[in-house]
C-alpha positions in Angstrom: -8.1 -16.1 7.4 -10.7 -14.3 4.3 -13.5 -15.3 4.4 -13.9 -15.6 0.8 -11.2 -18.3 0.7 -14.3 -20.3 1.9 -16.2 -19.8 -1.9 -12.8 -20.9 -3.9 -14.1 -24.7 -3.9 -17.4 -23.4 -5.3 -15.6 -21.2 -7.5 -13.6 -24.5 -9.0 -16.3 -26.7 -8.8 -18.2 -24.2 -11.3 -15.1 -23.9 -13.7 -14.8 -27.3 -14.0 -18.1 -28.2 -15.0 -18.3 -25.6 -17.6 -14.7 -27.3 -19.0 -15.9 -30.6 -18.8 -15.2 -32.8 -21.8 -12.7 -29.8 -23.3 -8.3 -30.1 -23.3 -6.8 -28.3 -20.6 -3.8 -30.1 -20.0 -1.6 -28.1 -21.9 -2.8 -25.1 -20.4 -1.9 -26.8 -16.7 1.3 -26.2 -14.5 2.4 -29.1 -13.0 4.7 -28.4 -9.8 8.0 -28.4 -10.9 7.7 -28.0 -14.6 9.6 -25.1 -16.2 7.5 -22.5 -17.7 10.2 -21.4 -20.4 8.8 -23.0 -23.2 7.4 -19.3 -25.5 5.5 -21.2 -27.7 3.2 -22.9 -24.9 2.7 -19.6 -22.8 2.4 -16.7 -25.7 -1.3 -16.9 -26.0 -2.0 -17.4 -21.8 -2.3 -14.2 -20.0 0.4 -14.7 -16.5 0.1 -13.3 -13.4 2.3 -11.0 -11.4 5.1 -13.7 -10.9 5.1 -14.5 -15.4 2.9 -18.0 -14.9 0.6 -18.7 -17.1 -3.2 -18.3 -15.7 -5.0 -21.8 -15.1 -8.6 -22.0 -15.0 -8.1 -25.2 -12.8 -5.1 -24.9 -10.9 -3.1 -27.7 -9.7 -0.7 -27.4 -6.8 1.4 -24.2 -7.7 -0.8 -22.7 -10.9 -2.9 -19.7 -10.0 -6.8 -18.5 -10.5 -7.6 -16.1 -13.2 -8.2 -13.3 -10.1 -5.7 -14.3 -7.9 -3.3 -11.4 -7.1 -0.3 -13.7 -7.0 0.9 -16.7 -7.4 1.5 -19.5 -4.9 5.0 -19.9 -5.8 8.4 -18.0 -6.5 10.2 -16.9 -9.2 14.0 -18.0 -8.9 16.6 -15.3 -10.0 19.4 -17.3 -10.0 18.0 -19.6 -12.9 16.0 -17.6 -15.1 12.9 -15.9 -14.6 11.2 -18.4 -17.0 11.4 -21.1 -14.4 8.5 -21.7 -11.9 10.4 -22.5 -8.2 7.2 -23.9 -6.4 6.6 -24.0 -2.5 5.8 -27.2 -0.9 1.8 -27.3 -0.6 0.4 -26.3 2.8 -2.8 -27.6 3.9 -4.6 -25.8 7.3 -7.6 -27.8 8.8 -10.0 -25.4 8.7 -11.2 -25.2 12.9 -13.8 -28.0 13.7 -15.7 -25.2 16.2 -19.7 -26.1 14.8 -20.1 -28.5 18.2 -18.5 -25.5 20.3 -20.7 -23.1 18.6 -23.6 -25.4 19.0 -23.4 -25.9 22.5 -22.6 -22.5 23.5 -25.6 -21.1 21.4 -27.9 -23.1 22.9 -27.3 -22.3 26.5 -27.1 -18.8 26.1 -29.8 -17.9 24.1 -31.8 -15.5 25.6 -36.0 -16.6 26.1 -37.7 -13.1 24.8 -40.9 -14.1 26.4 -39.5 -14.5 29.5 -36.7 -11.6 30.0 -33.2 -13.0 32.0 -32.1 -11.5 35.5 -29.0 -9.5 35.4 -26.8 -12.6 36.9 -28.5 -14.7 33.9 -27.4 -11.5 31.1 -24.2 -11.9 33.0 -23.6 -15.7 32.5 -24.8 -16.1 28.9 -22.7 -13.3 27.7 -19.5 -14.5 29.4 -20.1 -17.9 28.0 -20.5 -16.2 24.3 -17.1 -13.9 25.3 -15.0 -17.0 26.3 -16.6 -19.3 23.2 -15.7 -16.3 20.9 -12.1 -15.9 22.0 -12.0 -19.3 21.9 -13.3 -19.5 18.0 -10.6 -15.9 17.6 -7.5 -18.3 18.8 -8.6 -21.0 16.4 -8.5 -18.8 13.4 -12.8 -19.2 12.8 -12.8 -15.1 13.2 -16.5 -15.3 11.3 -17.6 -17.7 14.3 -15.9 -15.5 16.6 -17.6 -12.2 15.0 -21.2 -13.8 15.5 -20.6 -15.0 19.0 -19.0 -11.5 20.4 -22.4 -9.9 18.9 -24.4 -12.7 20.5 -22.8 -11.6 23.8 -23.4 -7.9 23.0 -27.8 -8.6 22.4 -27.9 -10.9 25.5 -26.3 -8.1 28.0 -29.0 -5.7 26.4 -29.3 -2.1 25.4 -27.9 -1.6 29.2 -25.1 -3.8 28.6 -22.6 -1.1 29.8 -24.6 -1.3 32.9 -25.2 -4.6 33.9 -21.4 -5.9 33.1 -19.3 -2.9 31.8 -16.1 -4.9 32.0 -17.7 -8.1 29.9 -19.1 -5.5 27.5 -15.8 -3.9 27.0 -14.2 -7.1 25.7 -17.3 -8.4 23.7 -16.5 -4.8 21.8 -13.1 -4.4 21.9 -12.4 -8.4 20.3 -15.6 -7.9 18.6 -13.8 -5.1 16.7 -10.7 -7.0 16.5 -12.6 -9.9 14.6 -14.8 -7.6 12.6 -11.8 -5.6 11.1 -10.5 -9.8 10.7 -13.5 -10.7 8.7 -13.5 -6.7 6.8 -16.6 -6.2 7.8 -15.6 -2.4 8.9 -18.9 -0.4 9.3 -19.6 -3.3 12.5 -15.7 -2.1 13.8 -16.3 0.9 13.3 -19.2 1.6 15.2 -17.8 -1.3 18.0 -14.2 1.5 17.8 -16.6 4.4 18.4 -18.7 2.9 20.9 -15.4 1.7 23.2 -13.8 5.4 22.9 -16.8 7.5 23.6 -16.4 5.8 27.1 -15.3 7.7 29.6 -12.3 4.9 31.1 -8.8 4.8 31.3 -6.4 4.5 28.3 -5.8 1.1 29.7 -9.0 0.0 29.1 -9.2 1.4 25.1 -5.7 -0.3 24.2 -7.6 -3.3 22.4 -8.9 -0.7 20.3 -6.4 1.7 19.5 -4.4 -1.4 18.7 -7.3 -1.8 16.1 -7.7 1.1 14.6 -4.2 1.4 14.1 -4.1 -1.6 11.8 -6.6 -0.4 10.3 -5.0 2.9 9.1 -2.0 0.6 8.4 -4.7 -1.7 6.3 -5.7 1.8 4.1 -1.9 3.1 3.8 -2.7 5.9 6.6 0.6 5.1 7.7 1.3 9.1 9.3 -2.2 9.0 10.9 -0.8 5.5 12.4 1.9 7.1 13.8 0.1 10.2 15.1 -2.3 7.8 16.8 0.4 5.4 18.1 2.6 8.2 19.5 -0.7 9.8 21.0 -1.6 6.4 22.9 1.9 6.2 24.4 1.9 10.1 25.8 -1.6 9.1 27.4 0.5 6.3 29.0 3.0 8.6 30.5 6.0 6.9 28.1 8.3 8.4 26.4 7.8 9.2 22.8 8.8 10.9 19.2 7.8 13.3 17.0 6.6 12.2 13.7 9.6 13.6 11.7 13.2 12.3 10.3 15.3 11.5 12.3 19.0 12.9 11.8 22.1 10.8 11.6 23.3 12.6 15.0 20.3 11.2 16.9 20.6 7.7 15.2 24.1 7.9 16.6 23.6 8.8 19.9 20.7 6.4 19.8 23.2 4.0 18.7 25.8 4.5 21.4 23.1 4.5 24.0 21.6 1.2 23.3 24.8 -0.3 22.8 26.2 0.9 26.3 23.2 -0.8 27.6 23.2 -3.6 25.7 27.1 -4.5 27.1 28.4 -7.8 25.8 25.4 -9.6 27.1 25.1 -13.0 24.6 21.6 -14.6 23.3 21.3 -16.5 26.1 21.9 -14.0 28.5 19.2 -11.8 27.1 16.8 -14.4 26.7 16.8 -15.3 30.4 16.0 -11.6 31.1 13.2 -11.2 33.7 9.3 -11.5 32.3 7.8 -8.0 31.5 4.9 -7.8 34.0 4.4 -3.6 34.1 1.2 -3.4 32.0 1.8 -0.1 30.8 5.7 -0.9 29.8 3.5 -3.9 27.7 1.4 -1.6 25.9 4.0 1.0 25.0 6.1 -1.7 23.4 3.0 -3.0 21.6 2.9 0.4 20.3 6.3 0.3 19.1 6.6 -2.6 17.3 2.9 -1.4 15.7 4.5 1.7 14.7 7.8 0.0 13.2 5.0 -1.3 10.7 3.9 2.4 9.8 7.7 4.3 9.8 9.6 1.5 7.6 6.7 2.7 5.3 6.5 6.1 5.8 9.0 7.7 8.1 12.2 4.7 7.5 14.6 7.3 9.4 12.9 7.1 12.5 12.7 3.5 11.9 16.1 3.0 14.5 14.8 5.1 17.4 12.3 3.1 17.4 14.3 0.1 17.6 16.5 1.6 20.2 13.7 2.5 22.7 12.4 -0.6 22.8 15.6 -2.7 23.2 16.6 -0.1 26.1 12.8 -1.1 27.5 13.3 -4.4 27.2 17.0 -4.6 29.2 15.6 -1.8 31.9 12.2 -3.6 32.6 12.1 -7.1 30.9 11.0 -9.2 27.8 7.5 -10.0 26.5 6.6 -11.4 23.0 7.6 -7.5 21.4 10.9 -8.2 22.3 11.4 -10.7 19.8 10.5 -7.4 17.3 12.9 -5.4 19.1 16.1 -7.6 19.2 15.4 -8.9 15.4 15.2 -5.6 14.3 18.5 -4.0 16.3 20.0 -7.5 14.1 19.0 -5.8 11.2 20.7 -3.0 11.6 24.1 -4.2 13.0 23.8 -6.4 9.7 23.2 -3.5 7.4 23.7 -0.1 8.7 26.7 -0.3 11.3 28.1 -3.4 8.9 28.3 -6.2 12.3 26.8 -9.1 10.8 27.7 -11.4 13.4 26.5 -9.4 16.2 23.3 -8.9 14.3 23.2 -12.8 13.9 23.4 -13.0 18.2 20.6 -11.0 18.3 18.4 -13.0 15.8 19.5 -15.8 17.8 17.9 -14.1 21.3 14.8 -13.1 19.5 14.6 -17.1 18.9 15.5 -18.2 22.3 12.5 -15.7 23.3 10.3 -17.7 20.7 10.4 -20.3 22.9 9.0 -19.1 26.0 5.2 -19.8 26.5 2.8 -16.8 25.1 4.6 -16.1 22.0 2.4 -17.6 19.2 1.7 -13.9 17.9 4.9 -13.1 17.0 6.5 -16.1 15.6 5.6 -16.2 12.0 7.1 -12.7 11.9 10.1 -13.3 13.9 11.0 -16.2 12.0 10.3 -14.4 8.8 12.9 -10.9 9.6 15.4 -13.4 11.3 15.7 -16.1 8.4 14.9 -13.6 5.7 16.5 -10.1 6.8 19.5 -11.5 9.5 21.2 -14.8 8.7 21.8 -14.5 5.0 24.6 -12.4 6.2 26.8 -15.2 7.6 25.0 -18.4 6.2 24.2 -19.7 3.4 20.9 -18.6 1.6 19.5 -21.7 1.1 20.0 -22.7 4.7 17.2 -19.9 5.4 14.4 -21.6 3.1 12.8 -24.5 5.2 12.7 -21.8 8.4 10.9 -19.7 6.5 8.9 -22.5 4.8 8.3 -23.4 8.6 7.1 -19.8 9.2 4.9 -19.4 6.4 3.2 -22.8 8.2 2.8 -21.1 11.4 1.4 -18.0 10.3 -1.5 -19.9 8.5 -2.4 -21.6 11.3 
């Protein structure tokens, strides 16, 4: 969620008084009107999609500063024509009584200092109330009530409840690269790894800065960082370089021996991942499929390969669901078995279902409806899936 979303009614509001008592309606796009007409849209600048700017957009037009549109452009009709998306509304979180109530029974009296066990309590109050407000989407709330925890431990916060501490900085950092407020995460990143603790301990971090490098287009110093993380684990791990078609092979041959003729089902009833480490270092993976489809695509399949092999030797957790979508899409593409790469879309799903997955739906459903099943179904079939996904990753 931006938090500048929050100014767009104010932003509207503003425009419309200032147009008040003018014509716009020619310059409005109505959803589901065709945009082919020259004569109407020569003298309109157009965004990046071709539709025509509307100072006071209805469902489907766009703001004079938006990057994009909210809609498609078909290329089966004509690029002329406007294909618009069903509207999505997102209740924005109703957390004010939560934040209300946590506030006011944690707030530290300065005249009167707190005992440790009272620093204790009122910070892990502001630590559960902020992950709280962090799982509802309010990241701002969540930001403010991480730093609220952070004050009442004190300048000796480390001291009184290092473990309490370490998440109050680590989610703090989390929701403060959310919110782009970056000099807060990066002094909260710095703070976490000048400790002297276990690798274990950082992850929540490193998993932040590597989005952030990923955020600024540092996609090699993502991978440097991601591959570093997983030799501190004591996992296996790759060099940041292409990868030949020989390895890909043998990569190939590897997985597939493992893999067997095991169908969807059998793969989603796998056991549960439960090795911490083995977690991490396929969170790393799947963070640094992000960075080598970008920078380094021929390593892209040994990624893929390790993490499938992980999953069968060790068990499935929510990165799974990255792991067999993407192993679909490259029996669809690369080694031309569709309907083998459809099976494996179809166990990613089943592994959707289990309990803890929210993270990783929107983008599962997106690479299996978008990348996979194209290749044996009908295109259209794909579009209220990935309507469905679009609605999922909002919320």
């Amino acid at each position: 969620m931006n938090p500048q979303d929050e100014t767009v009614p104010a932003v509207l509001e503003e425009r419309r008084s200032q147009r008040s008592g003018t014509d716009v309606e020619e310059s409005k796009i109505s959803v589901g009107v065709s945009v082919a007409a020259e004569d109407s849209c020569e003298a309109l600048e157009v965004d990046t999609l071709g539709i025509p700017y509307d100072e006071n957009p209805e469902p489907g037009g766009v703001l004079p500063d938006a990057a994009r549109s909210v809609g498609g452009v078909s290329g089966i009709t004509a690029p002329s024509h406007y294909i618009p998306l069903n509207q999505v509304c997102v209740p924005a979180p109703a957390l004010s009584v939560l934040n209300e109530e946590v506030i006011s029974t944690t707030v530290v009296d300065r005249e009167h200092p707190a005992s440790d066990d009272d620093r204790r309590a009122t910070a892990r109050n502001s630590l559960r109330a902020g992950l709280a407000a962090q799982e509802s989407g309010a990241f701002d709330s969540a930001a403010a009530l991480f730093s609220l925890g952070r004050k009442q431990l004190g300048g000796d916060g480390w001291e009184v409840d290092g473990e309490t501490m370490l998440k109050l900085c680590s989610e703090g950092a989390h929701a403060s690269y959310t919110i782009d407020d970056f000099d807060t995460m990066n002094q909260l990143i710095d703070e976490v790894l000048g400790r002297d603790t276990s690798v274990q301990e950082k992850f929540r971090v490193y998993e932040v800065k590597m989005l952030v490098e990923q955020t600024l287009g540092n996609y090699h110093k993502s991978i440097e960082l991601g591959f570093d993380v997983r030799r501190q684990l004591g996992l296996p791990t790759l060099k940041d370089r292409p990868a030949s078609v020989l390895s890909i092979m043998i990569g190939y041959a590897k997985t597939s021996r493992a893999l067997g003729n095991r169908t969807a089902e059998e793969l989603a009833n796998l056991p549960t991942l439960t090795d911490e480490r083995i977690i991490m270092g396929q969170r790393m993976l799947e963070l640094l499929e992000i960075s080598c489809y970008q920078a380094q695509p021929k390593m892209f399949p040994l990624l893929i390969f390790l993490m499938v092999r992980t999953s069968l030797e060790h068990g499935i957790n929510a990165s799974s669901c990255d792991a067999f979508a993407g192993l679909g899409i490259l029996l669809c593409g690369g080694f031309g078995n569709p309907k083998r790469g459809l099976e494996m879309a179809r166990a990613a799903e089943l592994i959707l279902e289990k309990p803890g997955m929210n993270r990783i739906k929107s983008r599962t459903i997106f690479v299996c409806e978008g990348l996979i099943r194209h290749w044996t179904e009908p295109l259209r079939s794909t579009l209220d899936p990935l309507l469905g996904g679009y609605k999922i990753g909002l919320e």
